[in-house]
C-alpha positions in Angstrom: 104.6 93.0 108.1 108.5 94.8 109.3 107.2 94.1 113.1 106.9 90.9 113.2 110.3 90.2 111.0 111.7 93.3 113.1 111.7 91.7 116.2 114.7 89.9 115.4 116.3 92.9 115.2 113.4 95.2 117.3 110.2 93.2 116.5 108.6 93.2 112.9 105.7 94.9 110.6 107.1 98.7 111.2 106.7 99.5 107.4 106.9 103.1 107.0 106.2 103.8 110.4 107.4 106.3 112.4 107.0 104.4 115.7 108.8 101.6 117.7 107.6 98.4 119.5 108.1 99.3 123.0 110.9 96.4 124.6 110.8 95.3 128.2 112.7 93.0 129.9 109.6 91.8 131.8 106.2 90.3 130.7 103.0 92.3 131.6 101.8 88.5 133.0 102.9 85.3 133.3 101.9 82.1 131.1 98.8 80.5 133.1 95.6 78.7 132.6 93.8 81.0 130.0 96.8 82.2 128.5 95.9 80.7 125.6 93.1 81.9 123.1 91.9 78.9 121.0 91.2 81.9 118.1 94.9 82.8 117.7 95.9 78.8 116.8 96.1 78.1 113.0 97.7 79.9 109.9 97.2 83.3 109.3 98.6 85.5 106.2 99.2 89.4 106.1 100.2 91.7 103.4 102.1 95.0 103.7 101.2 97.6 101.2 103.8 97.0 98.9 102.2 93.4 98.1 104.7 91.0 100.1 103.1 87.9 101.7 103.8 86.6 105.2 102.5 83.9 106.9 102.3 83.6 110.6 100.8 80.4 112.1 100.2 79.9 115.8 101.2 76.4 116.9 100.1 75.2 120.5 103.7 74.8 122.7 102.1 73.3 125.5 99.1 74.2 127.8 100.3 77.7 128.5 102.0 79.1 125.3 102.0 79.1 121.3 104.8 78.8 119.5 104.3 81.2 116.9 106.3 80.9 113.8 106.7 83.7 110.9 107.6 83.1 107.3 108.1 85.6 104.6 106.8 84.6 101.3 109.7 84.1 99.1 112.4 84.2 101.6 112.9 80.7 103.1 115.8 82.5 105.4 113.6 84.7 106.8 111.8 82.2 108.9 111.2 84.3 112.5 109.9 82.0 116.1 108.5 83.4 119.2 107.1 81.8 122.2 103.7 84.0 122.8 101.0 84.0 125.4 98.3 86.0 125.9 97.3 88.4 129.2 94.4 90.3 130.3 94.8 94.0 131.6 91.3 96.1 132.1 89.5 94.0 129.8 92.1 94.5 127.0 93.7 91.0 125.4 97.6 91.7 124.8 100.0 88.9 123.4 103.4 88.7 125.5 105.9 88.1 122.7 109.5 87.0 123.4 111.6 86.2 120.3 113.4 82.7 120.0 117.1 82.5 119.4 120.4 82.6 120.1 120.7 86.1 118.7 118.0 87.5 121.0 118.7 88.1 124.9 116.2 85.9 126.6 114.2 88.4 128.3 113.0 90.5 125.1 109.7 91.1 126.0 107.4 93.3 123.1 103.5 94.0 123.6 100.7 93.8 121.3 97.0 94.5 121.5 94.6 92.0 119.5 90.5 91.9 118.8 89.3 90.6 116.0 87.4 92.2 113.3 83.5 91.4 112.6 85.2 89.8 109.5 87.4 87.6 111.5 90.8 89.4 110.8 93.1 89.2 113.5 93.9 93.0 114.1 97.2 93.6 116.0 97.8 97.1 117.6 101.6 96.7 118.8 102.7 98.5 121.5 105.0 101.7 120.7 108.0 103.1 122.4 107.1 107.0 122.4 104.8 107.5 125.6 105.9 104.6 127.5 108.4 105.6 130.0 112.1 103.8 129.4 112.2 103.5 132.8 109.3 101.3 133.1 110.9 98.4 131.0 112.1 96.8 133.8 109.6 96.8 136.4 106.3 94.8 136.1 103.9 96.5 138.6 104.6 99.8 137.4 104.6 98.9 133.6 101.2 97.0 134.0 99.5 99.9 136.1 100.8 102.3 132.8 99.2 100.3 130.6 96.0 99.8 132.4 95.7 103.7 132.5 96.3 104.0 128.9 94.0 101.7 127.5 91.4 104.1 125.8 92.3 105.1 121.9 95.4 104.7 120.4 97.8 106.1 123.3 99.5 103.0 123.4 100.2 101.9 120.2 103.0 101.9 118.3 101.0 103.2 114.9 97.3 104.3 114.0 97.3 101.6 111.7 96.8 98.3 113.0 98.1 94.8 111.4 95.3 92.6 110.2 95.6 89.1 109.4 93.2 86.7 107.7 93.1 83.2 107.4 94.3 82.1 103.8 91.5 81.2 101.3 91.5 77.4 100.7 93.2 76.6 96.9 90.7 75.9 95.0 89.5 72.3 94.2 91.2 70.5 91.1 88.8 69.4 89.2 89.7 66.1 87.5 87.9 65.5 84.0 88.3 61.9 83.4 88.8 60.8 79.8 85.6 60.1 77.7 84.9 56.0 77.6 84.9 54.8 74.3 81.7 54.0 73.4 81.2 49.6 73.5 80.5 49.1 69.7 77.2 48.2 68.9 77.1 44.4 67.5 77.3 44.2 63.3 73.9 42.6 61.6 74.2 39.9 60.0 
């Protein structure tokens, strides 16, 4: 859940991880028709392993972008917004995710990998720092041409674990029990 949260800081969701989320200062694409996947809009809610609750929920900014918005359950500081997009490379979807804030330089750029599961879990492989060369961070061409020749197993990602998301089960229905009617009393005999 860390990488997500972390982004502020790096990115978020890196619990107990030995890897990074690889930071550019360029996007493998630009926004464009089809950068957004009707799939990714909604709520969606993750849990780490040590049973904390976060809830990400992908909001429509405009034709070409979601603003995605992250909240930690229990921690109404903790609130996280990023404008992401999605981009194609060899087949492969990636989100382009750039954090929102004052805090964050405006061209913080991480990378993430996302299917979904037969289930319909939103599985997130982020993109690590280890075998991507620094050097490539700022220059698009190259970076996407790395990527594209990396795509097969797990050579790109930040962790052999991915991040799976699910969409939260509806609360159940209140059942409303009306009070018994008093029964009309039956007319005396005379």
């Amino acid at each position: 859940m860390r990488r997500w949260m972390t982004m502020a800081g790096a990115l978020v969701l890196l619990t107990l991880m030995t890897g990074c989320p690889f930071e550019s200062t360029v996007p493998l694409g630009d926004p464009g028709p089809g950068s957004l996947d009707a799939r990714l809009a909604g709520r969606w809610v993750m849990t780490n392993e040590s049973g904390e609750d976060a809830s990400v929920v992908f909001y429509p900014f405009d034709e070409e972008a979601y603003y995605v918005q992250l909240d930690e359950k229990g921690k109404p500081d903790s609130t996280e917004r990023y404008r992401v997009y999605t981009v194609t490379i060899g087949g492969e979807k990636f989100l382009n995710i750039n954090k929102l804030g004052e805090e964050v330089e405006p061209g913080a750029y991480f990378f993430a990998r996302y299917d979904f599961t037969k289930e319909g879990a939103l599985r997130l492989r982020f993109v690590g720092d280890e075998k991507i060369p620094k050097n490539l961070a700022g220059d698009r061409k190259a970076l996407v041409k790395f990527v594209a020749e990396h795509l097969a197993g797990d050579f790109l990602d930040d962790t052999a674990k991915p991040d799976l998301m699910v969409r939260p089960k509806p609360a159940p229905a209140k059942v409303e029990t009306a009070a018994p009617k008093a029964e009309a009393a039956a007319p005396k005999a005379d």
